[in-house]
Every structure is written in structure tokens, then in C-alpha cells.
N, C-alpha and C positions, 0 to 999 in steps of 0.2 A: 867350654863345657857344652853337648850335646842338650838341645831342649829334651825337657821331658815330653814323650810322644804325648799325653793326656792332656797338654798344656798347646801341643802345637796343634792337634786336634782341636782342639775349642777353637784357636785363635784361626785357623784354616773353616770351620764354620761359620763365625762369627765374618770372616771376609768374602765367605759366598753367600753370605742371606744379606751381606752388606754391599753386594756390586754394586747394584741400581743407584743408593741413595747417595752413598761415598763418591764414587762417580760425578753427579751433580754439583755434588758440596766440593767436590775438588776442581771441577772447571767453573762455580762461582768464583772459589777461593780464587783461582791463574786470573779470571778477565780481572776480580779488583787489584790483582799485583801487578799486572800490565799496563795502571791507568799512571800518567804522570802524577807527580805528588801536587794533590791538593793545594797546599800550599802554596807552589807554586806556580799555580795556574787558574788558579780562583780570580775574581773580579777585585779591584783594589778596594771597593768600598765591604767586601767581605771578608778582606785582607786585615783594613783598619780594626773593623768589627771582634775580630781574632786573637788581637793584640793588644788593644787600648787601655786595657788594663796594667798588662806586664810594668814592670822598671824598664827604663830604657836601655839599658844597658842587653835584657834582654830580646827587647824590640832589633835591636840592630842583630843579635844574633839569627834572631828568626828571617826577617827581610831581607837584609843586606848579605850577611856569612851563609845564609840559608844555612845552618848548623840544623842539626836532627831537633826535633820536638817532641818531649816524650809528654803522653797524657796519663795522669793521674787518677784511677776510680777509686774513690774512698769508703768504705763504709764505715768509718769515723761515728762514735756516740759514745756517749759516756754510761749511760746506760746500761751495756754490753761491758761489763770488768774483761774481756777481751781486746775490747776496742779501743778503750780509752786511754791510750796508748799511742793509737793512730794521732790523733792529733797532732804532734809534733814530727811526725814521719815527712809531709811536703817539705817542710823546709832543710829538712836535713835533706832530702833528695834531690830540690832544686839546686841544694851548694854544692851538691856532687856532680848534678850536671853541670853546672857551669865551668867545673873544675876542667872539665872534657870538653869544652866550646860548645855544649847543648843547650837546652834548654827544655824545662819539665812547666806544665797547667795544670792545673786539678780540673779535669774535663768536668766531674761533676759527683755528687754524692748519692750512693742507694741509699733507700731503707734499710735498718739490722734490728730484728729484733730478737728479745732476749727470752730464750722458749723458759729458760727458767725460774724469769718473773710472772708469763704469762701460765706457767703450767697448771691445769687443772680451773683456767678459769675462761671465762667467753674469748678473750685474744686469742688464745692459743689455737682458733679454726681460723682464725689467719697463718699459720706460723709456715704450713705447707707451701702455702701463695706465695706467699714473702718470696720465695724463689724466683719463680719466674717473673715476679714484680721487680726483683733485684736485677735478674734478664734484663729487663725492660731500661730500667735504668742505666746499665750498662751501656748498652744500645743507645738511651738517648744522650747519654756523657761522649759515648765516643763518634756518634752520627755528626758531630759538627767538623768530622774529617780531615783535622788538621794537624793529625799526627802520623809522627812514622813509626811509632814504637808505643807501648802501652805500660803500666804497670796497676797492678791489681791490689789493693789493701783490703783484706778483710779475715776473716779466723772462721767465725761460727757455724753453728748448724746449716742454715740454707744459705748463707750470704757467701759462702766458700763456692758450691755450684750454681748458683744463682751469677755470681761474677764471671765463672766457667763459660755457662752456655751464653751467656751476653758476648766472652772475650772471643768464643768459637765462631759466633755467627760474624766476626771481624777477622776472621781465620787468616788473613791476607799480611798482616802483622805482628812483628812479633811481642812477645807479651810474657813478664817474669811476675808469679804471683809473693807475695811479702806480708809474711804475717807478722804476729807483737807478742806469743809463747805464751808457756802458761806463766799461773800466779805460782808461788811459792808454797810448800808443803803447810795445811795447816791441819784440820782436826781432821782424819784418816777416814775414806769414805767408810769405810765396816764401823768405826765407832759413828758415823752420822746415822748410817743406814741404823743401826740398833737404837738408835735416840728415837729414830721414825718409825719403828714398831713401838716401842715403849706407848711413843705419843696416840698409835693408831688404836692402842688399847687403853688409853686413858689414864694409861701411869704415869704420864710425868705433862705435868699443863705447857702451854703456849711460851711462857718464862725459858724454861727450860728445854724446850725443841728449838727458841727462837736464837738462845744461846747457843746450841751446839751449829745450830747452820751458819748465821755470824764467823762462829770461828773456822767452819770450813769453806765459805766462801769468802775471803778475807782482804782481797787486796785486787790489781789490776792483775790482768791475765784473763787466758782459759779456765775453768774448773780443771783441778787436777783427774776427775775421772776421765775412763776414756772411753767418751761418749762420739758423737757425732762433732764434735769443734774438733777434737783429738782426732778422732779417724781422716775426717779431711786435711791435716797436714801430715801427715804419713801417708797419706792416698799422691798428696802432691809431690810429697818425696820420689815417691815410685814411679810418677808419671815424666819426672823432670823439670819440670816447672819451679822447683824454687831454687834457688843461692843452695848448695847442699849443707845441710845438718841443721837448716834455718827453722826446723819446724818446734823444738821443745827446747830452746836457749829464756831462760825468764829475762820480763820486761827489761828489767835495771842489769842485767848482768852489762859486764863491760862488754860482751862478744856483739850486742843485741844490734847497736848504732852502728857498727864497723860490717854486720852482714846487711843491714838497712841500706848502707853504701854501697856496698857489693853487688846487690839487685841492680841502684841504676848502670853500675858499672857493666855488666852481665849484659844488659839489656840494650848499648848502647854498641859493645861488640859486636851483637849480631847486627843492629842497624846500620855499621859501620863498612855494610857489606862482605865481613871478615868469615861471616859464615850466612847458609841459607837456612832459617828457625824460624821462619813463621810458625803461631803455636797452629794453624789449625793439620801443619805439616809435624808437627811434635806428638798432637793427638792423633796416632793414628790406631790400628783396631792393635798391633802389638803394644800400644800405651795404655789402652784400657786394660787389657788382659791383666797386664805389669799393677793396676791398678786396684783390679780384683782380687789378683794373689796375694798384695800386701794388706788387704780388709780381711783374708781368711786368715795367714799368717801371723796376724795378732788380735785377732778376736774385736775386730770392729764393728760400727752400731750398723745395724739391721737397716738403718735409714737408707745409708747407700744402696740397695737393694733394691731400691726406687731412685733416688738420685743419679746414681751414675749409668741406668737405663738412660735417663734424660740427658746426663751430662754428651754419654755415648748418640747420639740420636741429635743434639744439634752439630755434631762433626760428620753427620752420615753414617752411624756405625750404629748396627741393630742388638742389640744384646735382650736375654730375657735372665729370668731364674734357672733355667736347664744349666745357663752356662756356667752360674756360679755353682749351682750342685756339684757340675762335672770337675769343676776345679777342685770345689772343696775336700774332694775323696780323695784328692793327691797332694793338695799343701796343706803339710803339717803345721798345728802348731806352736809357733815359737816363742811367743808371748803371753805372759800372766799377769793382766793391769786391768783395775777395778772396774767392771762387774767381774769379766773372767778371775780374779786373783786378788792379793790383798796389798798389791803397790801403786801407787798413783803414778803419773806420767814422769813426775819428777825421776822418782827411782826406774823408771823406763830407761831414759836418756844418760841418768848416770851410770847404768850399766850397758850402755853402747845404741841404744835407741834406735831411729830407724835405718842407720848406718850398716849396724851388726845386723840388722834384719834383713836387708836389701844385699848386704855381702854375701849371706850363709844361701840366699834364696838364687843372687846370682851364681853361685858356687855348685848347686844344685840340681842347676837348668831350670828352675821354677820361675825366672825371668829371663824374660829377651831382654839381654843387654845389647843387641845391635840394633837400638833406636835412637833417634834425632830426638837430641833434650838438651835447653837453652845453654848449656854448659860443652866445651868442645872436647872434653874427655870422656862424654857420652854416658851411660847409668854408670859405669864403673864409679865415679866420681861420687856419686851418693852411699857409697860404702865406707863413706870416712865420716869422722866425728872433727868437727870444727874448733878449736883453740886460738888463743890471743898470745902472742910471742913477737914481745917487743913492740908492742901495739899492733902489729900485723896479726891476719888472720892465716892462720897456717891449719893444713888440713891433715890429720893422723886416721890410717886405717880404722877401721873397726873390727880387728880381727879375732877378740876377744869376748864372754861375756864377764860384766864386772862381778852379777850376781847372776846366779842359773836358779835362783827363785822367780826371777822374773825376767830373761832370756836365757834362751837354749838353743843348741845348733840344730841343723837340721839330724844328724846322727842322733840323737837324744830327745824331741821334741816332747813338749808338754802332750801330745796328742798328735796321732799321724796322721788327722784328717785337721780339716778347719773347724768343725763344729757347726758345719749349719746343714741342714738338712729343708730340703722343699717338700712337703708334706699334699697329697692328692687325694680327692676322694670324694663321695657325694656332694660333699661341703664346700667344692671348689678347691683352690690351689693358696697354698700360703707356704710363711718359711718361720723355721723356727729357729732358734740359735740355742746349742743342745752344752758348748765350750762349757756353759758356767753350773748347769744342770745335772746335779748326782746321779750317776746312771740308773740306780732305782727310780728313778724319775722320770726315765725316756720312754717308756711305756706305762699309759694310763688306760686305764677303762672306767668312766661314770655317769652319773646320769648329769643332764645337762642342765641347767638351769639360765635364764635367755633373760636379757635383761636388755633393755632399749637407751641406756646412758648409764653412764662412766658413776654418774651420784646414783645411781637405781643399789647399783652393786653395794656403792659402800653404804648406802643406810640399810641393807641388809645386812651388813657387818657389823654395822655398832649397833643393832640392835640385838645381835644377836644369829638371827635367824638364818644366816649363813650356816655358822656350825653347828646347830644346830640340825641344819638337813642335810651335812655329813655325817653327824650323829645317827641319824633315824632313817636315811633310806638302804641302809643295808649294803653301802658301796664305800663306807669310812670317806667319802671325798663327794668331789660337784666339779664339774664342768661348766665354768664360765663363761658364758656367751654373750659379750657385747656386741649388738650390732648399730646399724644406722650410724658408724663412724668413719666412714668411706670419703674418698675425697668430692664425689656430689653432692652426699646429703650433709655435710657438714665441716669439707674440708682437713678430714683425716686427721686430729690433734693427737699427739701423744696421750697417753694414757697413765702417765706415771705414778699417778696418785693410787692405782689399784696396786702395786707391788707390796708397799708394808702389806695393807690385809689378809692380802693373800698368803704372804711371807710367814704372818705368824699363824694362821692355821695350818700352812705346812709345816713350821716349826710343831705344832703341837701335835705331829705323826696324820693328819687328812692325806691324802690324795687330790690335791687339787691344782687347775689347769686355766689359761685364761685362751677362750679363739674368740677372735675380734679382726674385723674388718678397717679397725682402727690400725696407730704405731705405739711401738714401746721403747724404741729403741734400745739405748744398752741398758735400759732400767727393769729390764723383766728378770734377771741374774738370775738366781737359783729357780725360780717357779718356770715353769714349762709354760712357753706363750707363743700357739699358733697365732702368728700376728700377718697383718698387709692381705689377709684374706678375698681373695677375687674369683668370679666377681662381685664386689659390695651389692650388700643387700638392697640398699636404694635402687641399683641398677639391675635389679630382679636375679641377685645370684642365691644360690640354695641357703646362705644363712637367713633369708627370707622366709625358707619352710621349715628351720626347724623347731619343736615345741619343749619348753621345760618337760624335763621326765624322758626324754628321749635320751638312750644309751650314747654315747662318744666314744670311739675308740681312737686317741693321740698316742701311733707307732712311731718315734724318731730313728726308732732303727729299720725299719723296713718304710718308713716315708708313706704311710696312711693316716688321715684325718675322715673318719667316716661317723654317720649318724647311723647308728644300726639300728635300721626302719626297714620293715618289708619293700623292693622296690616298686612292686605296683602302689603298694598306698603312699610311697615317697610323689611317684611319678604323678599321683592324683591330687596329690596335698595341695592348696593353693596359696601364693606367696601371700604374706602378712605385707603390710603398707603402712610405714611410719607414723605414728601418731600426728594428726594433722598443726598440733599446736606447737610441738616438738618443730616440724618440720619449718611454720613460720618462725619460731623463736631462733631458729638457725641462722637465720639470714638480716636479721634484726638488730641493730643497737653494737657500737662501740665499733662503725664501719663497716659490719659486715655487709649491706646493703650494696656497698661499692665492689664487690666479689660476684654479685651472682651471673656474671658470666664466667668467671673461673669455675663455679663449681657447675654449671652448664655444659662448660666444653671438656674438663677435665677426663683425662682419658684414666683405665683402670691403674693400680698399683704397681702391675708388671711392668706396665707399660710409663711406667714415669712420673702418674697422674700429669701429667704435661697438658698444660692449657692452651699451648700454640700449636699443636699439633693438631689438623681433622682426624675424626673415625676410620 
């Protein structure tokens, strides 16, 4: 199939503003593939040091057979109902290697933490960091240099690119990621989400909201929505990097152990010399692309929209916002799983998952299927859906949907565009994700109201005074403006906790909208939410000047976010500066104090908020 020209377009830009850096990152990557293996050539007392641990049995594999050494990163905690899982994943991988004359270490464990115990409290202006902290750890598990081959455990929100760009700046090897699936269907996120208005209005007490999340967050796994833990294993589908159909199999099914084996197996072929897959050769600027069409083609979380700038950018590879716009006007979508829709991931995967996604898109030309991915039948391979036959894993097409409520081919999509929209204008640059947003919806016009934290908002809500000034200023709605939520002035938390509120004043006919320099991920669903706004206000960008009472106009169909202000009195307005108490309590108490160089060096939102990068 012919690429679609809009598609090879990007990706033909995307490799000219990438010469320079790509370049670099790929004659770093050659001198470390040309160094002899560590292992064997290290000093004997840093030999012993490497090994002293192991069973003996696999000491002589390593020393004497010189057999291959696969390392281990874990993001293992129990903490993370995704995670805890991992746990038991080394030893089933060390039995697998052994099986093959290898041998596997747990090089060492990141941080994971869990955005949705920390949501809406001081933790969560860690939860951006956590990334590149995860980076960090990568890097120091697998800097003791004594492997040939890598394998990556981890599921969630940052701990999925956080392992990425750790596993990229090792580019030189190769490296299969291995996730633990979601948990099992419990109470449906549309009846959680109505519990959470209920509760935002004070109809039903803590009892009863405590009850309905219990039974929807229930057991090990992912959350069944498909938020950012969800988007990252359909992103890694896309990019080739897992065992194919590994991403939505639950914990205990029987499939789960048997592709857990298949990863070291996968991973041990390529070190076997059998093929050339180093991933930082897997990631290249047609794997990102592949990686962005499959975020638009099922209505994935806005996160990546910052993440995979940074994921793109530790492999040499420059990407902004323009290039998902440019995509998103030509991949359709093909996907309806909650916020966009009312199936969770579960009914995703039993109606073909990201198999039938991956098929219909490679069928399409909306993916380059002629890239290097750790498997030797190259993306075609991830267009099948995985099965157990006779205890073997045998792979069947995906050439059907089970349900067209929640997949559709590309002939029929839910939508011919992706649903996201980059929105421009005095106000600076943001993006909004329009897939789950009634189209009476895509255009607002109100007056604004500016609020300095995520609690300013809601105790306008519960007091009232919200609808109160939809009532009375003559525009039936308000314009939401949180600012000071940037990854400088407070490490960019999500924002989840605003969506009931908001939800049920638009339920009750307002007009209302949230722009914030904050994240929402996939939790903004139906409300309209200029989000990832840059430049953040801390770093003197326009949502710095603008005042409560100032008109907004949010176009998602023409891509305008303007404060309709005279421009000379915009031009002369002077920026506001964060309340000084606000600004120390940011960096204060429960570790934050160990960040303030993350949010020091942090670069803007487009840009990855990336902490290791200079200006």
C-alpha cells in the first residue's frame, strides 16, 4: 500500500529538522556497538563484582560459555495495581533464559508512581519528574555494562517513557519492553464518572463515592480506562517494541506467562546475532510517526503530546505539536474507549484491539510498515491478535471488528480526523482533544475567569459562585483559567479533580471551558480543555496577562484560543507573578525540595518539559 502523501510529508519533515541531532545519536549509538562486550573485557575483579551474586550454575554461564546476559529494569511495586504483577515476571524470565544457555539480572529498579493515588494532592508535582527520574534510573541499572541485551518492565503513565528514553540513550542494544495488562472489567467508567458528579454536588457522601471507585479500581492491572498507562501500550505496539498483542492480555489469563516468555525469547534472537535491532535502530523518525498515528487513531491521552516529543528527542528525532495537528487531519478515528466512548480496554482487545488497529492503518498507508521492530516479520506482525493452542501461543489475524461500537475500519471511522486540534493565539499555543467533545461544544465564547490553583476553582464550585457567574454575566458559561501549573512553577500535575465540576455545570446547559498551562489527560472527556498551554505562565507566557472578565474565544474548528483584548492594551498589560507563598509551598514538603532543579531546567510543554535537555 502506497503511504498516504500527509503522512510521508510529516515524516520527510520530521527527518529534515532531525539531520543534525539523529546524526549524532546514531554515530554515538555505532562507536558503543563497536566496543567489545564488556563482559568480556572488564578487569577480573569487576568481573567477580558482576556475578557474586548469581547461582552458580549461572556464573559459569556468564564466564566460562560466555552465553548472552540479558538485564532486567523493573518497575515492580505493589502500589501501582499495574505493577504488581511484575513481581514474579524475573524469575519466570531467568527460567526462560536459562532454557536458551543465557542468562538474565535484574540490573536494577526505577521509581513508579501511582498518578492515581497521588491525584489532586502535593505528590502529583512529582508525577511529570518521575520520568525522567525513571530515565535516570534506567541509565544507572543498565550503566554497570554487562549486558548484551535488555528487557524493560513497566505499564504506567511516566514509567512507560521514562524506561524509553533511559532504554534509548543505550541505543546500542537491543531491548524488548513487557508489560502485566489491564485488571479485569469492573464498575464501567461512565457509571464511576456519574458517582463523581453526584459526589462533586454533594449528593451522595464519601461511603458511597468510596464504594463506587473500590469496585472500579478492583484487582491487579491497568485501569480499564484509556488513559495514559493504556495509550502507552498501543503506542508500543505501533512502534514494535513488544511481543505482538502483549499490550491488553489481563494479568492471570493463561496467554499472560507464555508472551512473558516470548519477550526473553524475542530478545535473545536478536542478540543471537540472527538479526540487526538495536532499539535505538528500531526507533527511528518512521517509528515515531507509526507511534503518533496509533495515539490519534484511538483517541489517546494528550500526555503523550509531551512525552513522546521527549521520547522522540532522546533518539535524535525533533518532533513538535504541528506534526501531530498535520497527522491528525488525515488519521481517522477508529476507536471508542473511555473518555472518547463508553467501552473500557477490556472490550477494546475483545474486539480486535490494537491488532485490528494496526491492520486497518497498515492497510491504509497510514503506517510505514517497512520498519525494523524486534520481531522479524516486521509491523505486519502486530496486526494479529494472540491465542493459546495447545499451550503454544499461536497468532490469528485481526481482520475483523468484534464490535463496531468500539472499532471500525478505516472505510467507516468513528471520525475522519483524530480529534485533536492545536489551538494558537494571543494566549500562546496549546492542544485540545475535541474526539470526546459534542460538537456544540467546539466553539465557545466567555468571559474568563483566572484562578491561580486547581482548589481556587473548586471552592468556587462548592460554594456556589461558579454558576452562579454563568448565571449573571450575560454569556450563560466562564472560561476557566488555571494558571501557575507549568512544569516550572510546579511541575505540571494533572488536573483531574476539575472535570466532575465542570462536567456538571455543563450538564446543567453553561458554556463552559477549562485553559490551563497545567495536564488533563484523558480525564477532560466531554468538557472542552485548552490544556499543556505554552509558554507557562511562570515563564512569562500570555496566560500571565490575562484578567477575570476578559472575553476568550476557544475555536477547535478553526484552531484559535484568543483573549479578545485591544492589542495595544494587551501589548502593554504587565505579566502577573505567582503569588510569592504559593510559589515557596511548591517546592516544599513530601520531597519536593529534591526537584528544584528539575523544575529549574525544565524545558516548555512542546518541548517535552525534558529536564536533561539545555535551552
Amino acid at each position: 500500500m502506497q503511504i498516504h502523501p500527509v503522512l510521508q510529508a510529516v515524516t520527510d519533515r520530521i527527518r529534515a529538522k532531525s539531520a543534525a541531532t539523529r546524526s549524532d545519536y546514531l554515530a554515538q549509538l555505532d562507536a558503543m556497538a563497536q566496543r567489545p562486550p564488556q563482559m568480556r573485557s572488564m578487569g577480573c575483579a569487576n568481573v567477580a563484582h558482576a556475578v557474586a551474586g548469581v547461582p552458580v550454575n549461572d556464573k559459569l554461564r556468564i564466564v566460562e560459555v560466555k552465553g548472552p546476559n540479558v538485564g532486567i529494569v523493573t518497575a515492580y511495586n505493589d502500589v501501582l495495581s499495574a505493577h504488581a504483577p511484575l513481581q514474579r515476571y524475573p524469575d519466570i524470565l531467568k527460567d526462560e533464559a536459562r532454557k536458551h544457555g543465557a542468562t538474565a539480572q535484574v540490573a536494577g529498579g526505577v521509581p513508579a508512581m501511582c498518578d492515581g493515588v497521588t491525584q489532586g494532592m502535593p505528590g502529583m508535582e512529582l508525577s511529570l519528574f518521575s520520568r525522567d527520574a525513571i530515565a535516570m534510573g534506567t541509565a544507572v541499572a543498565l550503566t554497570h555494562d554487562t549486558f548484551d541485551a535488555a528487557l524493560m518492565l513497566g505499564v504506567c503513565d511516566k514509567i512507560v517513557p521514562g524506561l524509553l528514553i533511559g532504554a534509548l540513550h543505550f541505543g546500542h542494544l537491543p531491548m524488548v519492553f513487557v508489560p502485566a495488562g489491564p485488571m479485569t472489567s469492573g464498575l464501567s467508567n461512565n457509571d464511576k464518572a456519574k458517582v463523581r458528579e453526584l459526589a462533586a454536588q454533594g449528593l451522595v457522601g464519601r461511603e458511597k463515592l468510596l464504594e463506587a471507585e473500590m469496585a472500579a479500581y478492583h484487582d491487579a492491572g491497568t485501569c480499564t480506562f484509556y488513559g495514559t498507562a493504556n495509550s502507552n501500550q498501543m503506542l508500543l505496539e505501533a512502534m514494535g517494541l513488544h511481543v505482538p498483542g502483549n499490550a491488553f492480555i489481563n494479568p492471570e489469563d493463561g496467554a499472560r506467562e507464555l508472551l512473558t516468555r516470548e519477550a526473553m525469547r524475542t530478545v535473545l534472537n536478536i542478540t543471537a546475532g540472527k538479526r540487526f535491532a538495536p532499539i535505538g535502530r528500531v526507533v527511528d523518525e518512521r517509528c515515531i510517526v507509526n507511534a503518533m498515528v496509533a495515539l490519534l487513531a484511538t483517541g489517546g491521552s494528550t500526555n503523550h503530546l509531551i512525552h513522546w516529543v521527549a521520547v522522540a528527542r532522546a533518539a535524535g528525532i525533533v518532533i513538535d505539536w504541528n506534526d501531530f495537528e498535520q497527522l491528525s487531519s488525515v488519521v481517522p478515528l477508529l476507536a471508542r474507549v473511555y473518555p472518547n466512548g463508553a467501552a473500557d480496554v477490556n472490550q477494546f482487545q475483545a474486539a480486535g484491539g490494537p491488532g485490528y488497529v494496526i491492520g486497518q492503518l497498515l492497510a491504509a498507508g497510514l503506517m510505514h510498515g517497512d520498519v525494523l521492530t524486534v520481531r522479524p516479520e516486521g509491523l505486519a506482525a502486530y496486526a494479529t491478535v494472540p491465542r493459546v493452542e495447545a499451550g503454544q501461543l499461536v497468532w490469528q489475524a485481526a481482520t475483523e471488528s468484534g464490535d463496531d461500537s468500539v472499532l471500525r475500519p478505516v472505510s467507516a471511522p468513528f471520525s475522519p480526523t483524530g480529534g485533536l486540534k492545536l489551538l494558537t493565539g494571543n494566549l500562546g499555543r496549546s492542544v485540545i482533544k475535541v474526539s470526546a467533545v459534542p460538537l456544540d461544544r467546539h466553539v465557545l465564547r466567555a468571559p474568563a475567569w483566572v484562578f491561580d490553583s486547581q482548589d481556587a476553582l473548586q471552592a468556587a464550585f462548592k460554594s456556589g459562585a461558579l454558576e452562579e457567574a454563568c448565571q449573571t454575566n450575560g454569556h450563560n458559561g466562564v472560561v476557566c483559567v488555571v494558571r501557575w501549573q507549568g512544569p516550572q512553577a510546579n511541575g505540571m500535575p494533572e488536573l483531574h479533580k476539575l472535570t466532575p465540576p465542570l462536567a456538571v455545570l455543563q450538564g446543567k446547559g453553561y458554556q463552559v471551558a477549562l485553559v490551563t498551562d497545567g495536564r488533563m489527560s484523558g480525564a477532560s472527556g466531554k468538557v472542552p480543555a485548552a490544556i499543556h498551554v505554552s509558554p507557562e505562565a511562570l515563564a512569562g507566557g500570555p496566560l500571565a496577562k490575562i484578567e477575570s472578565g476578559d472575553m476568550v474565544l476557544l475555536d477547535a474548528e478553526t484552531g484559535i484560543m484568543q483573549a479578545e483584548v485591544d492589542a495595544a492594551v494587551w501589548e502593554a498589560r504587565p505579566l502577573a507573578t505567582i503569588p510569592a507563598e504559593q510559589l515557596r509551598a511548591n517546592g516544599r514538603g513530601l520531597g519536593r525540595e529534591l526537584f528544584a532543579g528539575f523544575r529549574r531546567n525544565a524545558l516548555s510543554a512542546e518541548e517535552g518539559a525534558c529536564t536533561w535537555l539545555s535551552n
